[in-house]
C-alpha positions as CSV (number, residue, x, y, z in Angstrom):
1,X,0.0,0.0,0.0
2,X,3.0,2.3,0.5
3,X,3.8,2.0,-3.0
4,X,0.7,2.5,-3.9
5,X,0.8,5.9,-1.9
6,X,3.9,6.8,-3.2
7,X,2.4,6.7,-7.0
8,X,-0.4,8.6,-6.3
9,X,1.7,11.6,-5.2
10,X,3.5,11.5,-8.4
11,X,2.1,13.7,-11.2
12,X,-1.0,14.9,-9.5
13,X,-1.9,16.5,-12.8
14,X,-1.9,13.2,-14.6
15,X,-3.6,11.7,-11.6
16,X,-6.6,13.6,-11.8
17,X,-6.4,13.3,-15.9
18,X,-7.0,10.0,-14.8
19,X,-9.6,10.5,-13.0
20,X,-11.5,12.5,-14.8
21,X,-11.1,10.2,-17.9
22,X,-13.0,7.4,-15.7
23,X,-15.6,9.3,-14.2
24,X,-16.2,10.2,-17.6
25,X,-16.5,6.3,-18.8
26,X,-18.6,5.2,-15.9
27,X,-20.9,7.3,-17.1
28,X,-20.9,6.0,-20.5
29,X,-21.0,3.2,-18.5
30,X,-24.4,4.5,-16.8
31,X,-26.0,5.4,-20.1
32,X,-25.1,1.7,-21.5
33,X,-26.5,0.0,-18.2
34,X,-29.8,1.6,-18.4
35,X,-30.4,1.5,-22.2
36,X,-29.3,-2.0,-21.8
37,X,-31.9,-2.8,-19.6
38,X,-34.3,-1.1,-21.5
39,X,-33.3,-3.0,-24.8
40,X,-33.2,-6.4,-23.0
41,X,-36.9,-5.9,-21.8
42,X,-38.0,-4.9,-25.1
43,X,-36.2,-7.6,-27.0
44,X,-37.8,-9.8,-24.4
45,X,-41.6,-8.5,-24.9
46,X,-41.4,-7.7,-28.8
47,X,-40.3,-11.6,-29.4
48,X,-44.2,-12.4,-28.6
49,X,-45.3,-10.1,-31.4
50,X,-42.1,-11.2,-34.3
51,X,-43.8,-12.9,-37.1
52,X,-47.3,-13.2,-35.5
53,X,-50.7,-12.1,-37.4
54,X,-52.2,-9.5,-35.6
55,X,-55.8,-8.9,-35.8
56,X,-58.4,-6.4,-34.0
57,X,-62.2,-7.7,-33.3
58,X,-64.4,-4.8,-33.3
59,X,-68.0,-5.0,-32.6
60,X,-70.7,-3.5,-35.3
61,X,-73.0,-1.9,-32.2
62,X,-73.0,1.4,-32.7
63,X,-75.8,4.2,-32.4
64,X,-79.3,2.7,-32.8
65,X,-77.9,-0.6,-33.5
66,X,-75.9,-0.6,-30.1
67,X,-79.4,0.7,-28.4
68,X,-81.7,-1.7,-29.8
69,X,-79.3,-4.3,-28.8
70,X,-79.1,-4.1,-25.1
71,X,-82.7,-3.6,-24.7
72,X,-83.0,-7.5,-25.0
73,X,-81.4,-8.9,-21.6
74,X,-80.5,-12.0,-23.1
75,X,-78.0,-9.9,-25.4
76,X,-76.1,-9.2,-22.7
77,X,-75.3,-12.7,-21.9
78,X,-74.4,-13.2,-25.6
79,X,-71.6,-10.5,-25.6
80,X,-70.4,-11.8,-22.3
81,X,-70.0,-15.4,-23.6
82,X,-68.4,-14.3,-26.6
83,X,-65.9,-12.2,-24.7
84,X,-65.4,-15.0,-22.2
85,X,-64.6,-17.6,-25.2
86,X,-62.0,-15.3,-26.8
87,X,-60.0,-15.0,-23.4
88,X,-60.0,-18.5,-23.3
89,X,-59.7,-19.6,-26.4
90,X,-56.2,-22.1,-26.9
91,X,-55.9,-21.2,-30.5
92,X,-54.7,-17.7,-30.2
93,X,-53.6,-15.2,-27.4
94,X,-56.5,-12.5,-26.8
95,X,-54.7,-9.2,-25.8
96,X,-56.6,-6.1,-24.2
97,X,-54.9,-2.9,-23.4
98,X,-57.5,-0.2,-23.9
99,X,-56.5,3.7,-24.0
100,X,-59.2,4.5,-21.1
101,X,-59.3,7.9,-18.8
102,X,-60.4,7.9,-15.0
103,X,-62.2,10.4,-13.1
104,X,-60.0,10.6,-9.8
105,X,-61.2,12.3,-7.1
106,X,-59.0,14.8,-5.1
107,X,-56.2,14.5,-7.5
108,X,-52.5,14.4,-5.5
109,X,-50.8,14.5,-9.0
110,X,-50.2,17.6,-11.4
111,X,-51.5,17.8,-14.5
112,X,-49.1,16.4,-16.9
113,X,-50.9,13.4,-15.5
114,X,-54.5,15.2,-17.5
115,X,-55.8,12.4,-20.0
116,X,-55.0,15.0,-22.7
117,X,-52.4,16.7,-21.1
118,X,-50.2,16.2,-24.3
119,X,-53.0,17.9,-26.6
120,X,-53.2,21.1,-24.6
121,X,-56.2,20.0,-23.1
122,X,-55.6,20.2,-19.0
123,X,-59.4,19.4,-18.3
124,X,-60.4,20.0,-14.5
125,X,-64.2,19.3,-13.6
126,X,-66.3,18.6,-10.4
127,X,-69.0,16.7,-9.5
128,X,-71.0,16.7,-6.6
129,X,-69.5,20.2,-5.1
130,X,-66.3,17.4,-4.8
131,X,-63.1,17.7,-7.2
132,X,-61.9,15.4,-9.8
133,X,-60.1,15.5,-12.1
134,X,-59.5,13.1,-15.4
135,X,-56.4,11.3,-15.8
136,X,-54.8,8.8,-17.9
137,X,-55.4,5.3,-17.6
138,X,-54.9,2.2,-19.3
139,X,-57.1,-1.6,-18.6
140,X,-55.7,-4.3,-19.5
141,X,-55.8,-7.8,-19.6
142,X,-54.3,-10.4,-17.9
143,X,-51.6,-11.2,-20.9
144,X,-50.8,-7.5,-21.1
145,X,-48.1,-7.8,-18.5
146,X,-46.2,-11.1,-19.7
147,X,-46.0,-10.6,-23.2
148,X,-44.7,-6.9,-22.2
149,X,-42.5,-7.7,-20.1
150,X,-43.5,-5.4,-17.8
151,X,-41.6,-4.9,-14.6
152,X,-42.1,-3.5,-10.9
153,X,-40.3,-1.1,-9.0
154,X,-42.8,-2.1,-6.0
155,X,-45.6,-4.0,-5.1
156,X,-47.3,-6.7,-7.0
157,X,-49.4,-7.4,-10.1
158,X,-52.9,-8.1,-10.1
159,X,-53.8,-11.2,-8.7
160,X,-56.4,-13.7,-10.7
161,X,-59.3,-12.9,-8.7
162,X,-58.7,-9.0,-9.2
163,X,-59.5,-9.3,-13.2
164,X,-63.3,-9.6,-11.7
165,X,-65.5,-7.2,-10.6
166,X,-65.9,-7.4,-6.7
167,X,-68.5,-4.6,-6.0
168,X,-66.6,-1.5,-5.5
169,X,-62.9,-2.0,-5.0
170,X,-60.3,-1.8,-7.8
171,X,-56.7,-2.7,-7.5
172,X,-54.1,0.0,-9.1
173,X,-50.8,-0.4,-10.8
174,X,-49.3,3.2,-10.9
175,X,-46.6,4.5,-13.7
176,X,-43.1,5.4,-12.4
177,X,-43.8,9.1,-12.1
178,X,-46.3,8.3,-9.8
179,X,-44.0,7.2,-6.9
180,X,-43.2,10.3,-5.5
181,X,-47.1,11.0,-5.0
182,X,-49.1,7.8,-3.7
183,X,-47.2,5.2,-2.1
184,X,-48.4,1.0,-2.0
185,X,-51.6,1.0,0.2
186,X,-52.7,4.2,-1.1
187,X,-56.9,3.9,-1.8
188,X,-57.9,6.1,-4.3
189,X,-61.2,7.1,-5.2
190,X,-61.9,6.9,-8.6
191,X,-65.0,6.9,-11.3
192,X,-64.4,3.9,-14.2
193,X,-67.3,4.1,-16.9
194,X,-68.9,6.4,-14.6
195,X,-69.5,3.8,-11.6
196,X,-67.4,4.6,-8.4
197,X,-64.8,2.7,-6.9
198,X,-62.3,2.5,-4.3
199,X,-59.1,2.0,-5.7
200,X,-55.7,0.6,-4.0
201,X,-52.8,1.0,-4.8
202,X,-51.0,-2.6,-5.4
203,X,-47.6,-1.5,-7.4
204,X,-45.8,1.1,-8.7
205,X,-43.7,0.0,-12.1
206,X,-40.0,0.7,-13.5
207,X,-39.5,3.8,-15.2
208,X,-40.3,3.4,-18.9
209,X,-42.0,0.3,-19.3
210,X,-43.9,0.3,-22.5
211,X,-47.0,-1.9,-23.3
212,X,-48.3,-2.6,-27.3
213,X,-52.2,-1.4,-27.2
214,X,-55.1,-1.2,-29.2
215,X,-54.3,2.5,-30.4
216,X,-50.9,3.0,-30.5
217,X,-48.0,0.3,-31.2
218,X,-45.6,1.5,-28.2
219,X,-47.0,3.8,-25.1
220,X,-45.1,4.7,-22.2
221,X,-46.3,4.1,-19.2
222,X,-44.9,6.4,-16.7
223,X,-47.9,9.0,-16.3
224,X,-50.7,6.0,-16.7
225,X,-52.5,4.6,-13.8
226,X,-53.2,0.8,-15.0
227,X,-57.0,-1.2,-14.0
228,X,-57.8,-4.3,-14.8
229,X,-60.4,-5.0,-17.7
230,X,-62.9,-6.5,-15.2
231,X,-65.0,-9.8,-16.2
232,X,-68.6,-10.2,-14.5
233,X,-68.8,-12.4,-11.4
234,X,-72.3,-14.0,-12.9
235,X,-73.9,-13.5,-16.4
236,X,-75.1,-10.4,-17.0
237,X,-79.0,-11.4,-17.0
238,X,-78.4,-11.7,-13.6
239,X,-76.8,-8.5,-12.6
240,X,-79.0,-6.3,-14.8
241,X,-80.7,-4.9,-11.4
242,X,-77.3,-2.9,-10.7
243,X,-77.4,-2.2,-14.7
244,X,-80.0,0.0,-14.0
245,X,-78.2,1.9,-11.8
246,X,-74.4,1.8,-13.7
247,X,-76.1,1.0,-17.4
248,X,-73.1,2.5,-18.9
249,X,-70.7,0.5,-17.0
250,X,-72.0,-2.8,-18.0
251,X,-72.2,-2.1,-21.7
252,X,-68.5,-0.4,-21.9
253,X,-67.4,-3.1,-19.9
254,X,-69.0,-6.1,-22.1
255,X,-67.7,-4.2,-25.2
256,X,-64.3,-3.4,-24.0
257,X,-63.5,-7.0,-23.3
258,X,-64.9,-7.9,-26.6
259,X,-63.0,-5.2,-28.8
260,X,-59.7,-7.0,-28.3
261,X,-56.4,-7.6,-30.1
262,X,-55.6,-11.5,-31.7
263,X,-52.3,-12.6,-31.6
264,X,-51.7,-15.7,-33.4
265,X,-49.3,-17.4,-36.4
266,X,-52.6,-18.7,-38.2
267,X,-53.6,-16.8,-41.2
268,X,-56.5,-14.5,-41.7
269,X,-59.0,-17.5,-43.1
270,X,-57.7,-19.6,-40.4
271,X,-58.6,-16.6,-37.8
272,X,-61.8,-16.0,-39.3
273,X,-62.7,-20.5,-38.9
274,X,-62.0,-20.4,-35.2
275,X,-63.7,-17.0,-34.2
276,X,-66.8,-17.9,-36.2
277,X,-66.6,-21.3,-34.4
278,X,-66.6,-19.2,-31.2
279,X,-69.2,-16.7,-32.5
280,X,-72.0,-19.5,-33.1
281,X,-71.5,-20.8,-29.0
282,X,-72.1,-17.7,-28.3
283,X,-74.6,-17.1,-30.7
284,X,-72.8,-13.4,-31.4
285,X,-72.6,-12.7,-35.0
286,X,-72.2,-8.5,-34.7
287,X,-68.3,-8.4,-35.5
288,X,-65.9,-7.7,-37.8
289,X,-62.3,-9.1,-37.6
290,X,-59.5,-6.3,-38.5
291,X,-56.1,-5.7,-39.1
292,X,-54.4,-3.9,-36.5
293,X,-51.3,-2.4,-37.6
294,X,-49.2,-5.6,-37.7
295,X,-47.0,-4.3,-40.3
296,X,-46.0,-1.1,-37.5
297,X,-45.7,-3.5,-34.8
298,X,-43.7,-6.1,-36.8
299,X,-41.6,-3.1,-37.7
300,X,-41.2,-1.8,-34.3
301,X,-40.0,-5.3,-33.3
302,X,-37.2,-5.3,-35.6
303,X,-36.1,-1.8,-34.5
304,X,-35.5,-3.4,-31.5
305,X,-33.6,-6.0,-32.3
306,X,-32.1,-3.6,-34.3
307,X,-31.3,-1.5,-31.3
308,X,-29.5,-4.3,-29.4
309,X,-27.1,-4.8,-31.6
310,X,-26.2,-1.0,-31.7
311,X,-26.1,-1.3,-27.6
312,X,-23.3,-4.0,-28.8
313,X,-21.6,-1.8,-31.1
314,X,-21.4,0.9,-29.1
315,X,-20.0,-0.9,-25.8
316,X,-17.6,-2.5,-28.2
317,X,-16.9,0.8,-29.2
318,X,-16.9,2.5,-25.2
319,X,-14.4,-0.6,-24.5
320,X,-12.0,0.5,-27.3
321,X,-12.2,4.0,-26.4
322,X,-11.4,3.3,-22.8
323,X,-8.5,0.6,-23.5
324,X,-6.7,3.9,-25.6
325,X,-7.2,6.5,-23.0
326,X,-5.6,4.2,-20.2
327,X,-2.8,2.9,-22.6
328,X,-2.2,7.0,-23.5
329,X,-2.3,8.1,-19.6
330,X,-0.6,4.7,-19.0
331,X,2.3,5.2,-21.4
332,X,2.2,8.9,-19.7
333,X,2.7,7.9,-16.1
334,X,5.1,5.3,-16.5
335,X,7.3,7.3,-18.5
336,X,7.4,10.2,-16.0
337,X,8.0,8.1,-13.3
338,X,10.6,5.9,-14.5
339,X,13.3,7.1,-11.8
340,X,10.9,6.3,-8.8
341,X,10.2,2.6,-10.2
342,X,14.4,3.5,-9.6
343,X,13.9,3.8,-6.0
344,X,11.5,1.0,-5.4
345,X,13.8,-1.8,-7.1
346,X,16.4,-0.3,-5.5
347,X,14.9,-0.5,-1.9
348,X,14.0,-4.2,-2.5
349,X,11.3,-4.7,-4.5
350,X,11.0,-6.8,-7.5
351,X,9.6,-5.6,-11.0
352,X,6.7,-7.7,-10.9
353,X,5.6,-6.0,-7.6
354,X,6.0,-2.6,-9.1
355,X,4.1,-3.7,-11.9
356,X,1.1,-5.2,-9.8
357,X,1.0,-2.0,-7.5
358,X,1.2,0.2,-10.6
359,X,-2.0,-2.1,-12.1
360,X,-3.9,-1.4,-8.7
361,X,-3.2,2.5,-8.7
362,X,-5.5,2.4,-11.8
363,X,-7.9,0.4,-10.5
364,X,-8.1,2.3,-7.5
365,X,-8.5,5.3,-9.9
366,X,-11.0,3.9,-11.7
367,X,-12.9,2.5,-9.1
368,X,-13.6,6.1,-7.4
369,X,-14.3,7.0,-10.5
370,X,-16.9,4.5,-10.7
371,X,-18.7,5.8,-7.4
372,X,-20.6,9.1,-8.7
373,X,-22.2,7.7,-11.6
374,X,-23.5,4.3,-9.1
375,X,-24.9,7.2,-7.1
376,X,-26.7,8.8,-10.4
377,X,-28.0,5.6,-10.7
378,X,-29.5,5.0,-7.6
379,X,-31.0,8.3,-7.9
380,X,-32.6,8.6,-11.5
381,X,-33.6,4.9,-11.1
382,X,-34.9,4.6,-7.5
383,X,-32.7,1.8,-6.4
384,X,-33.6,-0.8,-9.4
385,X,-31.9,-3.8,-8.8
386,X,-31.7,-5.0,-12.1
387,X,-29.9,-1.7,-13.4
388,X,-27.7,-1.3,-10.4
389,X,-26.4,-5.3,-10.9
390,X,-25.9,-4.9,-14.5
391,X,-23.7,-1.4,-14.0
392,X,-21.9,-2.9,-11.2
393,X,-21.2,-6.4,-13.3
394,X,-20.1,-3.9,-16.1
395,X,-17.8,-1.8,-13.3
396,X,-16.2,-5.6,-12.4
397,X,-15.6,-6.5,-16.0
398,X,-13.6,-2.9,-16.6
399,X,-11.8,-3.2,-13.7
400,X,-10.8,-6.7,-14.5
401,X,-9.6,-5.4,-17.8
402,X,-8.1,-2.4,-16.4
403,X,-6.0,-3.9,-14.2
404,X,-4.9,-6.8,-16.8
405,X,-4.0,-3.5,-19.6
406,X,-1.9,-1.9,-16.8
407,X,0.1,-5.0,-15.7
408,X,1.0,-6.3,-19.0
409,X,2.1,-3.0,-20.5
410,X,3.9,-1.8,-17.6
411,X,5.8,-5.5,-17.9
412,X,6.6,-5.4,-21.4
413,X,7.4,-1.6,-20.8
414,X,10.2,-2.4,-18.0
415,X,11.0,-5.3,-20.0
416,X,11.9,-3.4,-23.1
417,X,13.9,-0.4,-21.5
418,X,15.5,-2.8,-19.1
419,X,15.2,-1.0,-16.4
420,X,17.7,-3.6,-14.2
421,X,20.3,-3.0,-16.8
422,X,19.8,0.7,-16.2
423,X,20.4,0.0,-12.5
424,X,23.7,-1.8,-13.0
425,X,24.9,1.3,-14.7
C-alpha cells in the first residue's frame, strides 16, 4: 500500500487526468446499463409479437344498433360469452390494453398526468360540489403484463381474482412518475365508466416500461395509472338490477373485453374459422375481424432487435475507447515516473511487484471514479436492482480489464527499457 501511496503523489496533474477520464466512462458506463436494460426488456416482450398475425375484433354496435341491442337482456349474456370464449380460447392469445381515462377524485398528482395533457387539453371538472379531475389510464388484460414484459419497482401485479369485478374496490398499478405521489396501500377514489370505486394501490412500475395497445403500437407508461379490464362475477342477466343503476358501465365493460387484439401465427381464413366457431357458441354474430397495424408492430419489433445490436456496437466501441485513454495516460505515467520505479527496485522490491502496484493504482483510480455515476444511478432509477447489478457487473468487468491492460504494459514496458540494466549502470 506504501507504493501504492507513493504513485499517487507523483504527477498529481496526470492523476486527476485519470480520474476525470474514468468518471467520464462510468458514465458512459451509466447510459449503457440503463439502455441495456431497456433494450433487453423490449427484445424480451417484442419476441411475442415477431412474425405473429395481428388482428383487431371490433364489434358492429354502434348508435341505434348498439341501443336496440341491449334492450334484450339476453344480449347481454351473448356478448359476455363471446368475450369469455375469446380470453379463453387455446388457438390464439386474446390481448386487451385499452387507452381508457379515469375520473379521480382529489387529485394528489399535477396535470401532466391530464388524460389530454399532451394535446393542450388540462381538463379539470367537479361533481358533486367534490373535485376530480380526469387522468390517464390504461385496462388491461391479464396477458398484457407477460407478453410486455412489464416490470415492478414495487408492489405486485394483479392477482387472478382482481381481473373480476368485486362490488366496488379496484386494484391500481401506478406508472413510475407516480411514486413520488401515492405510495403502496394508497386507496384512491376513482370513477371507471362512470361507476365509483375505491381504488388501492398494489404496485408502482419501473421507469419506462412500454405496453403494445389497441391504439398506439408502443405507449409509455410512466404517467398512466393501470386497471384491470374486469370480467362479471355472474352472467349479465343476472346482474341487470345494478345495470340499471351503472347501465353504462355494463355495456363499456362487455364491449371493452370484446374489442380485443388476436395474436396468433394462423392466417387470416384460419382466424376467421376459429372466431366464427366461437361466435355460433355464443350465438354473437355483430363483429368484424381487422387488421391492426401488424406491419408497425412487426416493424417496431425489428427496431428493437435492431437497437441491441447498436447497444453492442457501441460498448464495443466505449471498451476500445477506454483501452486507448488508459494505454495514453498509462504510457504517460510510466514514462514520468521511471526514476521512482528506480527507488523501489532499489529498496527491495522486485519488477513484478511494481508492476502489480502500478495495475492497482489504476484500479483504484478507476474504481472512485466508478462511485458518482452508481450514485446517479441510484438516484434517477430509484434503487432498481436490475440496473444497479448490471452497471456494477459492467464496473467488475472494466476493472478486470483495467488492471490486466496496466500489468501487461507496464511489464513489457520495463522489459523493453530494461530498467535492471539501467540499475547496473
Amino acid at each position: 500500500m506504501k507504493i501504492i501511496r507513493l504513485l499517487f503523489k507523483q504527477n498529481k496533474i496526470l492523476n486527476l487526468l485519470n480520474s476525470v477520464i474514468a468518471i467520464v466512462l462510468f458514465l458512459f458506463l451509466v447510459a449503457l446499463a440503463v439502455n441495456m436494460q431497456q433494450a433487453s426488456l423490449e427484445v424480451g416482450a417484442m419476441k411475442h409479437f415477431k412474425d405473429k398475425n395481428i388482428y383487431q375484433i371490433s364489434d358492429d354496435l354502434v348508435n341505434e344498433i348498439e341501443g336496440e341491442f341491449f334492450k334484450k337482456k339476453y344480449n347481454y349474456d351473448k356478448l359476455n360469452e363471446f368475450a369469455s370464449m375469446l380470453e379463453q380460447s387455446t388457438a390464439f392469445q386474446y390481448y386487451k390494453a385499452n387507452w381508457q381515462p379515469i375520473d379521480v377524485l382529489d387529485f394528489k398528482g399535477d396535470k401532466v398526468f391530464g388524460a389530454y395533457y399532451e394535446s393542450g387539453d388540462t381538463e379539470h371538472f367537479k361533481k358533486d360540489d367534490r373535485g376530480y379531475h380526469f387522468v390517464k389510464s390504461i385496462q388491461i388484460s391479464k396477458s398484457v403484463i407477460p407478453i410486455n414484459n412489464v416490470q415492478l419497482i414495487q408492489g405486485r401485479f394483479f392477482d387472478e381474482d382482481e381481473y373480476v369485478l368485486q362490488e366496488n374496490s379496484i386494484p391500481i398499478i401506478l406508472g413510475a412518475e407516480y411514486s413520488s405521489i401515492y405510495k403502496l396501500g394508497d386507496e384512491i377514489k376513482i370513477e371507471y365508466y362512470f361507476k365509483q370505486f375505491t381504488g388501492t394501490v398494489v404496485g408502482i412500475l419501473q421507469p419506462s416500461q412500454k405496453i403494445v395497445t389497441t391504439n398506439r403500437p408502443e405507449l409509455i407508461l410512466d404517467r398512466y395509472m393501470i386497471i384491470p379490464a374486469l370480467s362479471l362475477p355472474d352472467a349479465p342477466s343476472r346482474l341487470l338490477k345494478n345495470a340499471t343503476k351503472y347501465p353504462i358501465f355494463f355495456k363499456a365493460s362487455l364491449l371493452s373485453r370484446a374489442n380485443g387484439v388476436i395474436l396468433s401465427e394462423l392466417d387470416p381464413l384460419a382466424i376467421r374459422k376459429v372466431v366464427g366457431e366461437i361466435a355460433d357458441k355464443a350465438v354473437f354474430d355483430q363483429f368484424a375481424i381487422i387488421g391492426a397495424d401488424g406491419p408497425i408492430i412487426q416493424t417496431l419489433a425489428q427496431m428493437t432487435e435492431t437497437n441491441r445490436m447498436t447497444l453492442v456496437f457501441l460498448s464495443i466501441l466505449l471498451l476500445l475507447i477506454a483501452i486507448s485513454a488508459l494505454f495514453v495516460t498509462l504510457y504517460m505515467k510510466t514514462k514520468k515516473n521511471v526514476d521512482t520505479y528506480k527507488v523501489l527496485l532499489i529498496s527491495g522490491a522486485t519488477l513484478e511487484h511494481v508492476c502489480k502496484m502500478l495495475g492497482f493504482q489504476f484500479v483504484m483510480t478507476y474504481f472512485i471514479g466508478s462511485i458518482l455515476p452508481l450514485l446517479i444511478i441510484l438516484l434517477l432509477t430509484n434503487f432498481s436492482i436490475s440496473i444497479l447489478s448490471v452497471y456494477i457487473l459492467l464496473v467488475i468487468l472494466f476493472l478486470i480489464i483495467v488492471f490486466t491492460v496496466s500489468y501487461v504494459f507496464a511489464k513489457k514496458f520495463f522489459t523493453k527499457m530494461d530498467l535492471v540494466r539501467e540499475l547496473k549502470g
